[in-house]
Backbone as a chain_set.jsonl record, in Angstrom:
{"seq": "XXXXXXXXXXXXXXXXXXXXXXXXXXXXXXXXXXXXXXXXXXXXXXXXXXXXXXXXXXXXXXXXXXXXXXXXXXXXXXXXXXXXXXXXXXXXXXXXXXXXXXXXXXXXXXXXXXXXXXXXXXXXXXXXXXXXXXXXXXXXXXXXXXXXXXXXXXXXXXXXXXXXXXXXXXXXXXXXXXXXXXXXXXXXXXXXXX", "coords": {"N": [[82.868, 101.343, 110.68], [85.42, 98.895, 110.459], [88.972, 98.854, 111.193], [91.434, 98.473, 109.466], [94.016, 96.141, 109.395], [97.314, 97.54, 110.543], [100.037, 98.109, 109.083], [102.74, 97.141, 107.703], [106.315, 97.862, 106.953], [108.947, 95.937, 106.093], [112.379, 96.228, 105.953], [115.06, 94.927, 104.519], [117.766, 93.197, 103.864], [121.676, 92.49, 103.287], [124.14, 93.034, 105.593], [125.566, 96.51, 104.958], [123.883, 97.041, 102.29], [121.978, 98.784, 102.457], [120.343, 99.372, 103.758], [119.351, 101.301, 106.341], [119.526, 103.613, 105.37], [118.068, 103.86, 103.02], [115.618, 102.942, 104.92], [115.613, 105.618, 106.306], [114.533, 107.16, 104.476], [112.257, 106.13, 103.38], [110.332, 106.038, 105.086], [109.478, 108.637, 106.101], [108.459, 109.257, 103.484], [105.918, 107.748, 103.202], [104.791, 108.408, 105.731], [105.747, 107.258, 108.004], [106.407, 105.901, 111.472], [109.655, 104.742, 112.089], [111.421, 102.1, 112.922], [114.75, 101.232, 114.11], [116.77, 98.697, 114.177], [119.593, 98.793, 114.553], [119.632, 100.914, 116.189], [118.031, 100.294, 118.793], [120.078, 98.28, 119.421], [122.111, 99.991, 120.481], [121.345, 101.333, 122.205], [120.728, 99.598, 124.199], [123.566, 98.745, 124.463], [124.778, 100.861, 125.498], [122.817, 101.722, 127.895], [124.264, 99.199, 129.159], [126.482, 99.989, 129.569], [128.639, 98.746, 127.971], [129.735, 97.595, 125.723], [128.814, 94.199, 124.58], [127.762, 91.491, 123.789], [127.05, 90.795, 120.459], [125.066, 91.033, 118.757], [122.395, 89.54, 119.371], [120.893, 90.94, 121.515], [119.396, 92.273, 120.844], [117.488, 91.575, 119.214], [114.62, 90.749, 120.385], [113.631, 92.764, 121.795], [112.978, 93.989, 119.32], [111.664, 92.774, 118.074], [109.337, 92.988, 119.895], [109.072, 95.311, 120.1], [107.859, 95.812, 117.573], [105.544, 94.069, 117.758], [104.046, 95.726, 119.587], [103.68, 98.096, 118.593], [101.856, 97.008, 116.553], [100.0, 95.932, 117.991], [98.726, 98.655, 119.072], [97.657, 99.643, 116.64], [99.76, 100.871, 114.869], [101.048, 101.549, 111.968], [104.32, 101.01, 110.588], [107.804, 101.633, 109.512], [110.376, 99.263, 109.276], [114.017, 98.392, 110.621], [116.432, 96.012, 109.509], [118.68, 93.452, 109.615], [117.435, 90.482, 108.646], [117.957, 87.072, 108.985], [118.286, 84.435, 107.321], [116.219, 81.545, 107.525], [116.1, 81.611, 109.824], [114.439, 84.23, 110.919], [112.624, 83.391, 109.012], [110.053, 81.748, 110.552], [109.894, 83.583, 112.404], [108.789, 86.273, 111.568], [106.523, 85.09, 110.37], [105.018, 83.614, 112.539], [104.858, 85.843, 114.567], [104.406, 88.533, 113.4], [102.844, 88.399, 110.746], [100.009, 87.619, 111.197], [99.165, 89.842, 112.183], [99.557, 92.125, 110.923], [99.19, 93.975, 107.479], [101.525, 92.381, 105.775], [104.86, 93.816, 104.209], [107.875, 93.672, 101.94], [110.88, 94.716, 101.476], [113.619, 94.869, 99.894], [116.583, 95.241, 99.963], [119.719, 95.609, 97.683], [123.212, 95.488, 97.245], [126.074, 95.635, 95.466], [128.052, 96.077, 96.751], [128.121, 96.367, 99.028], [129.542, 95.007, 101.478], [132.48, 96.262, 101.345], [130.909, 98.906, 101.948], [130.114, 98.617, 104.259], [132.159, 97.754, 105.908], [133.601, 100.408, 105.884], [131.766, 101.624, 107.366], [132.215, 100.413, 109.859], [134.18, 101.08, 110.764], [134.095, 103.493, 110.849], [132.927, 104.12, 113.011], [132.951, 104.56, 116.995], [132.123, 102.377, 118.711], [133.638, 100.268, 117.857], [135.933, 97.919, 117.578], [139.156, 96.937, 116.181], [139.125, 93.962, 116.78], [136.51, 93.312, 116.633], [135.826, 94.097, 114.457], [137.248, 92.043, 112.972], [136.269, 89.699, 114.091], [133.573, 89.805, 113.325], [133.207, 90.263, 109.902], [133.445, 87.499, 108.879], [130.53, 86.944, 109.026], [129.348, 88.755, 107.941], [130.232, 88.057, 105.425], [129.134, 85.523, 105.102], [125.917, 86.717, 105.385], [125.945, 88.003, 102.741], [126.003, 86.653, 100.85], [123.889, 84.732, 101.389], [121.773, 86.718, 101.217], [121.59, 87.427, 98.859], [119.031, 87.353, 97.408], [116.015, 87.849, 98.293], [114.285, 86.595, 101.628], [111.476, 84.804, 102.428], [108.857, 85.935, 102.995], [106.523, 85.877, 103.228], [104.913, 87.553, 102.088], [104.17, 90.401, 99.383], [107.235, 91.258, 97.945], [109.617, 93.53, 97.329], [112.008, 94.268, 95.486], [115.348, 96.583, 95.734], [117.885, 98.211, 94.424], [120.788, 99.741, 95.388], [123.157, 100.578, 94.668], [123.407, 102.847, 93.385], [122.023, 105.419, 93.954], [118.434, 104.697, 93.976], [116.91, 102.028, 93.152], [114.396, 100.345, 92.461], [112.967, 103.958, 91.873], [112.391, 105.775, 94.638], [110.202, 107.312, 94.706], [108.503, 105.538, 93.057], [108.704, 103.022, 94.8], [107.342, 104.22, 96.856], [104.948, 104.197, 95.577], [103.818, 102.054, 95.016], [103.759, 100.6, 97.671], [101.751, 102.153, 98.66], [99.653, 101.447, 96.609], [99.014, 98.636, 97.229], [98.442, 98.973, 100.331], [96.561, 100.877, 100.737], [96.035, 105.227, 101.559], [94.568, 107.04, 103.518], [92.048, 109.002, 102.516], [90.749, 111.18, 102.982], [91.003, 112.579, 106.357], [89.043, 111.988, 109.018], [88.783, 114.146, 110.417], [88.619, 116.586, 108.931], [86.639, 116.544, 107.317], [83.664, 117.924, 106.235], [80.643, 119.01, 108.36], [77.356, 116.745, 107.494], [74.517, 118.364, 106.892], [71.248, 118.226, 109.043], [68.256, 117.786, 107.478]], "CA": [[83.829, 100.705, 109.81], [86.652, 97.956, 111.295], [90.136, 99.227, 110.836], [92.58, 96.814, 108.84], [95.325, 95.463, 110.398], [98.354, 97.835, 110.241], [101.042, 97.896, 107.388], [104.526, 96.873, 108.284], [107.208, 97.623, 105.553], [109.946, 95.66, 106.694], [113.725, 96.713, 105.009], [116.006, 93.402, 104.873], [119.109, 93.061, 103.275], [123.027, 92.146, 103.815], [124.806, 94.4, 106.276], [126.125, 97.596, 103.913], [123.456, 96.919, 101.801], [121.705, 100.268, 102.085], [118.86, 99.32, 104.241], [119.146, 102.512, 107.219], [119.196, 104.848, 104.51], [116.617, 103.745, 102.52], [114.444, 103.171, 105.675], [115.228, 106.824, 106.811], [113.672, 108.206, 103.326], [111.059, 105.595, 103.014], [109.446, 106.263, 106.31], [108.344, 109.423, 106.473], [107.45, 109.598, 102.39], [104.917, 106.69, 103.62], [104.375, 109.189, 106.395], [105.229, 106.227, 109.303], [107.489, 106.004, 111.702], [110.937, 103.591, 111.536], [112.666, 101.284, 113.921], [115.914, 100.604, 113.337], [117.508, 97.479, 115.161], [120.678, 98.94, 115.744], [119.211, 101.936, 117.517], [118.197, 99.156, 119.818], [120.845, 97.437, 119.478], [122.896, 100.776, 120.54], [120.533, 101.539, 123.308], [121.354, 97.925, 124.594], [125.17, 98.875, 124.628], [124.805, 101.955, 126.394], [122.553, 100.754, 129.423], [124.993, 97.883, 129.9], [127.827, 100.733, 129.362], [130.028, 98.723, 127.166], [129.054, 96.492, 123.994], [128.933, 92.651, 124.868], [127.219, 90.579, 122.558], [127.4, 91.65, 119.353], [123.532, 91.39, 117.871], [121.471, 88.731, 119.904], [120.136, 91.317, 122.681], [118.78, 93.119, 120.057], [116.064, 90.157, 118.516], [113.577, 90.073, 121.346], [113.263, 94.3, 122.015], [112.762, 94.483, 118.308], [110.361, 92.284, 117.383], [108.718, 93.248, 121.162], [108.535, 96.971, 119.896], [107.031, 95.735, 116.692], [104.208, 93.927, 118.179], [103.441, 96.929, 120.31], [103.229, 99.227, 117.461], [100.473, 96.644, 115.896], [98.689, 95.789, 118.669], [98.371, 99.229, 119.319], [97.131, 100.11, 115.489], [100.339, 101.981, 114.043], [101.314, 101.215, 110.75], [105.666, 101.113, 110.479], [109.08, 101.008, 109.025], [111.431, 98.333, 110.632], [114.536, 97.698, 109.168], [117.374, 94.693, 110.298], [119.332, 92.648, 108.824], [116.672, 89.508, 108.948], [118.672, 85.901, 109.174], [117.958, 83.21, 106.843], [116.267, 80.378, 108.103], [115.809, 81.907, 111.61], [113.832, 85.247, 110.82], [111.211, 83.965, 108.325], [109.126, 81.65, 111.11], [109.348, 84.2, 113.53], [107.89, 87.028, 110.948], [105.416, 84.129, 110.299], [104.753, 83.464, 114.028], [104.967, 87.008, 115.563], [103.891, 89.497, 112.63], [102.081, 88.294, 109.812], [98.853, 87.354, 111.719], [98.585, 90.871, 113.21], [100.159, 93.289, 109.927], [99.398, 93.642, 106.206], [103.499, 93.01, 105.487], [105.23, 94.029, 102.78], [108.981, 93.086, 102.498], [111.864, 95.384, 100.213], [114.907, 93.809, 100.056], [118.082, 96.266, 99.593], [120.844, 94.891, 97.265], [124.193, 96.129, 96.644], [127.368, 95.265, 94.886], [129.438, 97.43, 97.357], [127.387, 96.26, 100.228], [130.745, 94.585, 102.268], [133.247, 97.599, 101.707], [130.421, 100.255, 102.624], [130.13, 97.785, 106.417], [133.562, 97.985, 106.779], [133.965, 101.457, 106.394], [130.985, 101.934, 108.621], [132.772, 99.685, 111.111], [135.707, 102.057, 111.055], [134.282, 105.301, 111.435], [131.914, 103.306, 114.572], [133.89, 104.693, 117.832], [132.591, 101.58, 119.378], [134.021, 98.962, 116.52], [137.651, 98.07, 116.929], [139.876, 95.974, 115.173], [138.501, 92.667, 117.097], [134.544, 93.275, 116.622], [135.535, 94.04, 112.992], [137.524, 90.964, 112.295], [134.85, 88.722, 114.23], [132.027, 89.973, 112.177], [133.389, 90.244, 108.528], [133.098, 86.344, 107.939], [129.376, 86.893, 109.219], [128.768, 90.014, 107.398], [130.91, 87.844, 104.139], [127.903, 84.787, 104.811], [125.238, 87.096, 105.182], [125.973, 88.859, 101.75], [126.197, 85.293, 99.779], [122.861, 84.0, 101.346], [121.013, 87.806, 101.187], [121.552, 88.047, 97.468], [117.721, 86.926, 97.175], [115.122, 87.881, 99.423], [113.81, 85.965, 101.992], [110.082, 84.167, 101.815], [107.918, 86.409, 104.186], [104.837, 85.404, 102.221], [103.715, 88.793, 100.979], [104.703, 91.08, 98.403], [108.425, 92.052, 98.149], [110.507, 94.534, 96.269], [113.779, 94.625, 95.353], [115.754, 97.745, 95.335], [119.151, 98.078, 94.155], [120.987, 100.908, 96.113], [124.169, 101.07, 94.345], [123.67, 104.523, 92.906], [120.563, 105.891, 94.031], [117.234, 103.614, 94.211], [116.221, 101.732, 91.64], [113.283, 101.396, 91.336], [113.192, 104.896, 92.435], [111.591, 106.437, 95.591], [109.067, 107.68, 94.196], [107.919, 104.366, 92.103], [108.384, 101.876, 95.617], [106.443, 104.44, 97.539], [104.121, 104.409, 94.669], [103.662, 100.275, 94.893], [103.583, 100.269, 98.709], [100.746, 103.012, 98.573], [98.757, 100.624, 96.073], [99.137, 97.665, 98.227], [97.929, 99.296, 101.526], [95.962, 102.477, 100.459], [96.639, 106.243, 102.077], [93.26, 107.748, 103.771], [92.117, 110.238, 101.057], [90.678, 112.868, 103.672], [90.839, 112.203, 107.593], [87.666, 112.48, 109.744], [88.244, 115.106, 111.426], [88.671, 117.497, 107.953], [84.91, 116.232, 106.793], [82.54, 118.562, 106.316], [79.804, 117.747, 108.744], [76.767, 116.842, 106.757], [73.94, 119.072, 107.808], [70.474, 117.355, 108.759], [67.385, 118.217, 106.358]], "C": [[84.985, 100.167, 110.652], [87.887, 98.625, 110.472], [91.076, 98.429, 110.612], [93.66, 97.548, 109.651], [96.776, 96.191, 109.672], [99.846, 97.666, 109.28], [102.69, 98.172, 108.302], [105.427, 96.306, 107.324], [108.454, 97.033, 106.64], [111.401, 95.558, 105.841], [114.581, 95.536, 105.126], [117.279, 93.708, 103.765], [120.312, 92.754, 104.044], [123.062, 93.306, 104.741], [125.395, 95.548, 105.287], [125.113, 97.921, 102.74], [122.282, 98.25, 101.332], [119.977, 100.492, 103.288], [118.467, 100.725, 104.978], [118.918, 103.385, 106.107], [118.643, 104.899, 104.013], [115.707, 103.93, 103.71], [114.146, 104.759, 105.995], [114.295, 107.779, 105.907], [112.685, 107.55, 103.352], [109.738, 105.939, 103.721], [108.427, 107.518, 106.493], [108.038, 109.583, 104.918], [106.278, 108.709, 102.317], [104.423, 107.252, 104.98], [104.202, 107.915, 108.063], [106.613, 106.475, 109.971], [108.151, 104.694, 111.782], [111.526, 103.59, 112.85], [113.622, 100.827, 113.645], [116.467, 99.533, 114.949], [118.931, 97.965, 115.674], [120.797, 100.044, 116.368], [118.969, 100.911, 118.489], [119.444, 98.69, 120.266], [122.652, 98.701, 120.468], [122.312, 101.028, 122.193], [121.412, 100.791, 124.652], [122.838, 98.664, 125.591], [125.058, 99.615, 125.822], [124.2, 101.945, 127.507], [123.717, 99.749, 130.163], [126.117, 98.592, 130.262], [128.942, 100.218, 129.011], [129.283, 97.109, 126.185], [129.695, 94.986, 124.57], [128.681, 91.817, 123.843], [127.4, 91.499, 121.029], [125.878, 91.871, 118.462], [122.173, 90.556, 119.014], [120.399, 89.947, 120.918], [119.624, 92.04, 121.572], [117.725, 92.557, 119.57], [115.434, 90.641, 119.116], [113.018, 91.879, 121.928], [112.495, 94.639, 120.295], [111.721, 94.26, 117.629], [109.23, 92.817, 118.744], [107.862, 94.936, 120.573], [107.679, 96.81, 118.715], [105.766, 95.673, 117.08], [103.351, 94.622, 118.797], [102.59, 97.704, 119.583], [101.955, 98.309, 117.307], [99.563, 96.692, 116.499], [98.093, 97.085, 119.147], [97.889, 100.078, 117.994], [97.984, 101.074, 114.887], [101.346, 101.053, 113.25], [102.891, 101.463, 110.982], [106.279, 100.583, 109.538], [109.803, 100.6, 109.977], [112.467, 97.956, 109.496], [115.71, 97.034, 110.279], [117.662, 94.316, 109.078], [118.715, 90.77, 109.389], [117.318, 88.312, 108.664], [117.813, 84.973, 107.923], [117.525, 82.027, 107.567], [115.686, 80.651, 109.865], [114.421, 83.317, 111.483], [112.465, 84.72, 110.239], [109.973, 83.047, 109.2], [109.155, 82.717, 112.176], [108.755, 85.321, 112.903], [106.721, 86.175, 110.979], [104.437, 84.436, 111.539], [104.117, 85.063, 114.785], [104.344, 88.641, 114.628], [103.044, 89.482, 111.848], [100.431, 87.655, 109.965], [98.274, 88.758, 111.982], [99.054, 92.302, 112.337], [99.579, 92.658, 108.374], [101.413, 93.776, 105.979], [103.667, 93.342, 103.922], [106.885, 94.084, 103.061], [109.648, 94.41, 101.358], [113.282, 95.038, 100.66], [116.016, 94.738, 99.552], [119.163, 95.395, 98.931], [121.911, 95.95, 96.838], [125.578, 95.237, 96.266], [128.645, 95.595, 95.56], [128.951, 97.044, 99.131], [128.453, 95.736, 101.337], [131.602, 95.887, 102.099], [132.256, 98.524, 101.983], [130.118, 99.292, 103.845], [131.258, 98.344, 106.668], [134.033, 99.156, 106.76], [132.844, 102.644, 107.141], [131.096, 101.88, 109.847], [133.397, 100.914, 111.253], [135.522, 103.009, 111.356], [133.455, 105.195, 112.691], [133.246, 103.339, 115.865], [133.604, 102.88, 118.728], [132.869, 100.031, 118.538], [135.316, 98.91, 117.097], [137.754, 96.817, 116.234], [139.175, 94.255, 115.62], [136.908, 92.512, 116.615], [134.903, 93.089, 114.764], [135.873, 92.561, 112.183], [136.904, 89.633, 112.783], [133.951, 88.879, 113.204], [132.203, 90.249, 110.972], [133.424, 88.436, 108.442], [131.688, 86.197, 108.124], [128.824, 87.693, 107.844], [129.241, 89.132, 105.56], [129.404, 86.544, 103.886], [127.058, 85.319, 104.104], [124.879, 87.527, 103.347], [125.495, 87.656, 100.561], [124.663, 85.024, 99.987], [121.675, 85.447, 101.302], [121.198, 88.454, 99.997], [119.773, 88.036, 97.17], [117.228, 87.239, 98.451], [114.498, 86.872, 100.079], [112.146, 85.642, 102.048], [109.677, 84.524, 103.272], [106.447, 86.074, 103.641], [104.021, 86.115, 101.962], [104.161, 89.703, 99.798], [106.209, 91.356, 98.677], [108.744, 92.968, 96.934], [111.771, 94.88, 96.283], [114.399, 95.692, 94.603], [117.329, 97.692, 95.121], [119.45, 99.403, 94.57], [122.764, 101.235, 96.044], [124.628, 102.699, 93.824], [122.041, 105.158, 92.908], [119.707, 104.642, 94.176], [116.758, 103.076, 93.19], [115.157, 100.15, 92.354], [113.351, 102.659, 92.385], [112.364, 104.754, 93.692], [110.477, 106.514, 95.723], [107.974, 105.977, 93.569], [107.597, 103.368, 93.921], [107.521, 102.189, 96.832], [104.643, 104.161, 96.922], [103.263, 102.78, 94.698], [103.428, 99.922, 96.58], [101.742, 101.082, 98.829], [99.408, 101.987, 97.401], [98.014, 99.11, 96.878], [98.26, 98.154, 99.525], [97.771, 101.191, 101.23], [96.243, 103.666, 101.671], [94.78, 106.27, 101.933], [92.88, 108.831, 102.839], [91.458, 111.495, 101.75], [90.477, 112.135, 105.502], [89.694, 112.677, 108.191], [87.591, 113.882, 110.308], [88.37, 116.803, 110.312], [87.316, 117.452, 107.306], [84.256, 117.486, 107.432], [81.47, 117.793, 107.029], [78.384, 118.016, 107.754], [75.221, 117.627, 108.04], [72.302, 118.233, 107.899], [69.157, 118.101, 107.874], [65.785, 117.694, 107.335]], "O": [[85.502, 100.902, 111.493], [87.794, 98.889, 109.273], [91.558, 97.699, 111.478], [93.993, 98.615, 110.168], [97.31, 95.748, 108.654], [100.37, 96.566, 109.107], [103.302, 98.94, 109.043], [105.545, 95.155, 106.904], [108.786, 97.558, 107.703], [111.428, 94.663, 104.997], [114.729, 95.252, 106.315], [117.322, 94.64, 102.961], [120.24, 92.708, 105.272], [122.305, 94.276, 104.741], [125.955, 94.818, 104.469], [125.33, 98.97, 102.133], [121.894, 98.541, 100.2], [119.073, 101.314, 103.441], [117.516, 101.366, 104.531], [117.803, 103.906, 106.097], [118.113, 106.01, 104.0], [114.995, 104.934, 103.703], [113.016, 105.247, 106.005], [113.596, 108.729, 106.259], [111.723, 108.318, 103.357], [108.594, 106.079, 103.29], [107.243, 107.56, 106.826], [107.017, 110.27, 104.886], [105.56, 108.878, 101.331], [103.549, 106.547, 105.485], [103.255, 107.727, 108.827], [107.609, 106.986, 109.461], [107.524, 103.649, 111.613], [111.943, 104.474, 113.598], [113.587, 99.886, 112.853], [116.477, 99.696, 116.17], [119.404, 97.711, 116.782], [121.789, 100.326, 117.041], [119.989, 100.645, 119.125], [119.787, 98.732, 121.448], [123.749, 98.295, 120.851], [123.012, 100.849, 123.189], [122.207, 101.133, 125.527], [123.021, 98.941, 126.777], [125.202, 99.157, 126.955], [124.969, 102.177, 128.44], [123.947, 99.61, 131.364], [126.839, 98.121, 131.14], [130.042, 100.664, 129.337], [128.602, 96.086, 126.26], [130.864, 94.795, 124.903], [129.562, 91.502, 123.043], [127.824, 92.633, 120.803], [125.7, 92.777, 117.648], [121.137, 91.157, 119.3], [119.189, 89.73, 120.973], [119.315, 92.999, 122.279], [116.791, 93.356, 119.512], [115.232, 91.67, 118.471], [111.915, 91.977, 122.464], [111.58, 95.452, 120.168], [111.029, 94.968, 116.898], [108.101, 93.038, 118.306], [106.728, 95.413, 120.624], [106.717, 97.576, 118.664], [104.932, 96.572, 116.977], [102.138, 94.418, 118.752], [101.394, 97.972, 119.699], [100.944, 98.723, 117.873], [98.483, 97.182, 116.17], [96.983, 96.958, 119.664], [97.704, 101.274, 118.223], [97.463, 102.064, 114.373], [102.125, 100.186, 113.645], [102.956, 102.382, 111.799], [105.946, 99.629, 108.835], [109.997, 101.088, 111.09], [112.33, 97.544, 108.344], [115.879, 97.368, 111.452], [117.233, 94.596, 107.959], [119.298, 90.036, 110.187], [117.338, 88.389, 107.435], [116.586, 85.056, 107.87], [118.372, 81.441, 108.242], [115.078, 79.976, 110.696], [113.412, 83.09, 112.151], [111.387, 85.188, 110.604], [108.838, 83.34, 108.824], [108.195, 82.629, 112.942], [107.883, 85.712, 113.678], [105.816, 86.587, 111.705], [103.459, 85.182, 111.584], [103.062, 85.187, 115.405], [103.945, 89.64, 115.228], [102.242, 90.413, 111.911], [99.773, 87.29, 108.991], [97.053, 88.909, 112.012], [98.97, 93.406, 112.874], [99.494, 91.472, 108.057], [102.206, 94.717, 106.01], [102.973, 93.204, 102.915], [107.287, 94.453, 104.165], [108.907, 94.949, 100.537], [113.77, 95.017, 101.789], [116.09, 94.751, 98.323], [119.551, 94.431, 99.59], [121.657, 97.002, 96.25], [125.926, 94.236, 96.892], [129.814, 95.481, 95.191], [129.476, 97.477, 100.156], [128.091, 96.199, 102.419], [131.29, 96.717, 102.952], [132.89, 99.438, 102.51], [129.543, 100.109, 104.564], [131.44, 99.259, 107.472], [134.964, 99.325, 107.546], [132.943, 103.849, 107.373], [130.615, 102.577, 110.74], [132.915, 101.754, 112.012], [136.312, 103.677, 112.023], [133.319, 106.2, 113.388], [134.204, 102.565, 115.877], [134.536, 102.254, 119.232], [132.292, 98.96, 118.724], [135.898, 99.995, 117.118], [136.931, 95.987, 115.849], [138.795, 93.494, 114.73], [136.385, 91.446, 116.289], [134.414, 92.249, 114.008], [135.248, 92.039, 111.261], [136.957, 88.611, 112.098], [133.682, 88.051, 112.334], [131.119, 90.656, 110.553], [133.422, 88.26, 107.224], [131.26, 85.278, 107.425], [128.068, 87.265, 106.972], [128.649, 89.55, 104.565], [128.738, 86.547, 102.85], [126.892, 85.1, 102.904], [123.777, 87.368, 102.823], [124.753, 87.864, 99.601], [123.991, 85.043, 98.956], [120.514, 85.044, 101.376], [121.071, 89.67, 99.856], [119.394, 89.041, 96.568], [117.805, 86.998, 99.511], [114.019, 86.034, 99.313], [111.524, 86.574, 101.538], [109.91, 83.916, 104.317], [105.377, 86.296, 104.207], [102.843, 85.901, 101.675], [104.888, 88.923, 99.182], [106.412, 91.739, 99.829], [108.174, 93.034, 95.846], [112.417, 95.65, 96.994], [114.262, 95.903, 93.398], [117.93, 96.939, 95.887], [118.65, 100.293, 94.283], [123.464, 101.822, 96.87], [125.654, 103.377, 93.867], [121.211, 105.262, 92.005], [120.256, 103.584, 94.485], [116.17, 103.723, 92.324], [115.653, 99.046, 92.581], [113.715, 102.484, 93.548], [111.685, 103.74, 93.854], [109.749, 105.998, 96.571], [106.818, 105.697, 93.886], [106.44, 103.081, 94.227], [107.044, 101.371, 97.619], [103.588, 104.004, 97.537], [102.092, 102.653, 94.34], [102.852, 98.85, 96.766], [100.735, 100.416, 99.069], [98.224, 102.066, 97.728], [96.842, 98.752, 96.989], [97.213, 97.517, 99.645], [98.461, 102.194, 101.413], [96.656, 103.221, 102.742], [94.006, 105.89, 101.055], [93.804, 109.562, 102.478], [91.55, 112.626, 101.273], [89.742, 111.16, 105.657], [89.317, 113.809, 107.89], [86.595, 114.554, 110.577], [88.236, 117.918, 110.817], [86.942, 118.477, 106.735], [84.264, 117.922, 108.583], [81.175, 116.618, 106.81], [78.178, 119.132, 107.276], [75.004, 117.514, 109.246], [72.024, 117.586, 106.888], [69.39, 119.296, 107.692], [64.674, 117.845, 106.826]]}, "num_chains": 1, "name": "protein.A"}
């Protein structure tokens, strides 16, 4: 039997929007593991030993670690804050040949004041990084009301007060989409010969 092509939930939304925290629950109740971009993106910093750019070095490790995972047959959560306009040919291009995707789109109402008091409690944020990146983070929010067109299933979760649709329900819809093994080989009874 050929083994389909790995399942890659990918978490999108504004900045504040709830994505890390959803990904951290989603991941392992889908029993996969999760990349987060600004672990990268933190990584980054800390090699260079002091924060430069503010997101760019982070693209090209992220989608790099993706393709790894596939080409090496493991199913993931990835979550970013995916660009309009720039993100959905390079999902096109670089993922959706080589993953079943599936997209969930985080929305919140609160999604700009929970950034900025993410910024603030972030030892390496100050007052300059913050007031650069709030008219980004003020774009983002306007053009990441709607999910972007990855061209497979999405789901939109609202993460103002808990999950809606719950937890339970979007694991429940990912799990339909890209089925769960129902006993692993190596738990089979072997059959005996006659």
């Amino acid at each position: 039997m050929r083994d389909r092509p790995p399942l890659a939930v990918l978490v999108n939304g504004a900045p504040g929007s709830g994505k890390t925290t959803l990904a951290n629950v989603l991941a392992p109740a889908l029993n996969l593991p999760v990349l987060h971009n600004d672990a990268l993106c933190h990584g980054i910093w800390r090699t260079r030993e002091r924060a430069m750019q503010l997101g760019p070095p982070s693209v090209e490790p992220f989608y790099r670690s993706m393709e790894l995972w596939l080409e090496s047959g493991i199913s993931f959560v990835a979550e970013r804050t995916f660009f309009p306009r720039v993100s959905e040919p390079d999902v096109a291009r670089r993922l959706t040949p080589f993953a079943t995707l599936v997209h969930v789109h985080c929305r919140s109402t609160q999604s700009s004041r929970r950034w900025e008091l993410r910024m603030r409690q972030d030892p390496l944020c100050g007052e300059n990084r913050l007031n650069t990146l709030t008219p980004l983070v003020n774009r983002l929010n306007e053009e990441l009301a709607e999910p972007l067109d990855f061209g497979c299933p999405v789901f939109i979760v609202d993460t103002d007060d808990g999950y809606d649709p719950s937890l339970e329900i979007l694991v429940a819809e990912i799990d339909s989409i890209y089925s769960r093994p129902l006993i692993h080989d190596l738990d089979r009874v072997p059959q005996s010969e006659h």
